[in-house]
Kinemage of the C-alpha trace (Angstrom):
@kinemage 1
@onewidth
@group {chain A} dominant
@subgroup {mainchain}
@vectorlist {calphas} color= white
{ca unk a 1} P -0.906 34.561 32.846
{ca unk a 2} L 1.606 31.794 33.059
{ca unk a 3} L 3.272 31.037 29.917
{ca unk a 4} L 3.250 26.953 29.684
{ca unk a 5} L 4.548 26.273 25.696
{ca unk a 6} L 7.835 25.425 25.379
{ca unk a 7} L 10.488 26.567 22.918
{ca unk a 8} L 11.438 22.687 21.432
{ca unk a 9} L 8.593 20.604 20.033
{ca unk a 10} L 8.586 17.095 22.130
{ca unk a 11} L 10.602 14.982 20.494
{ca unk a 12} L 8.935 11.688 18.101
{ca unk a 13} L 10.023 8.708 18.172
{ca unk a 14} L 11.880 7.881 14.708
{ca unk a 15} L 9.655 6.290 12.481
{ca unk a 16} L 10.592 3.796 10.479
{ca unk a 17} L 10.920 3.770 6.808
{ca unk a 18} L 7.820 2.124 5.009
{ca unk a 19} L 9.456 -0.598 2.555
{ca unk a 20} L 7.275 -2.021 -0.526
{ca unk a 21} L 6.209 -4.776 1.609
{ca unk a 22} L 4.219 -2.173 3.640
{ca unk a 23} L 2.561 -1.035 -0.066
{ca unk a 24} L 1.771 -4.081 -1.370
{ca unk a 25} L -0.612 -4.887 1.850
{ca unk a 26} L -2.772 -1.875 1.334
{ca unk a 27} L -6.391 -3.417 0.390
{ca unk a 28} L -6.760 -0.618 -2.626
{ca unk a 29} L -3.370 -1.890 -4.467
{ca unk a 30} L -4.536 -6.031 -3.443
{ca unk a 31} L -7.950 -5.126 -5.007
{ca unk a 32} L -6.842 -3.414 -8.170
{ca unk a 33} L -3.746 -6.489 -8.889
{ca unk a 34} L -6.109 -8.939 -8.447
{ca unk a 35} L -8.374 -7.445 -10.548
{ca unk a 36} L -5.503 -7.208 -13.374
{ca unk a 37} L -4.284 -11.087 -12.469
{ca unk a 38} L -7.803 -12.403 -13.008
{ca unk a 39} L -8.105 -10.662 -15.998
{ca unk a 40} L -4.585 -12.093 -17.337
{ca unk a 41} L -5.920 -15.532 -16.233
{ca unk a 42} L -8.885 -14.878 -18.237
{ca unk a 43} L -6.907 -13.773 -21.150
{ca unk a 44} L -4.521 -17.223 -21.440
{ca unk a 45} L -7.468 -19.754 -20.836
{ca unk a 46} L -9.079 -17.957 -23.656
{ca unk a 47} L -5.916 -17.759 -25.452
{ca unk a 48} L -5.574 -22.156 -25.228
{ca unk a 49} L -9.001 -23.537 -25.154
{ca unk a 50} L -11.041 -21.019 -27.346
{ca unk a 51} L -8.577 -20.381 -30.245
């Protein structure tokens, strides 16, 4: 049997470093911040036309 594997994995390409950019466009954190903004925005029109 021929032995084909080599001793040194193939070498990757160097990947860049994720920044917070990268983060902040995931649709799970967008979701969940706009959840919290509306509810802030909620909270201060309450806050001046209710009390």
């Amino acid at each position: 049997m021929v032995d084909t594997s080599r001793g040194e994995a193939p070498a990757r390409p160097a990947e860049e470093p994720r920044g917070c950019l990268f983060a902040l466009s995931q649709p799970p954190l967008m979701i969940f911040l706009t959840v919290i903004g509306v509810l802030l925005l909620l909270a201060a029109l309450h806050d001046l036309f209710m009390l």
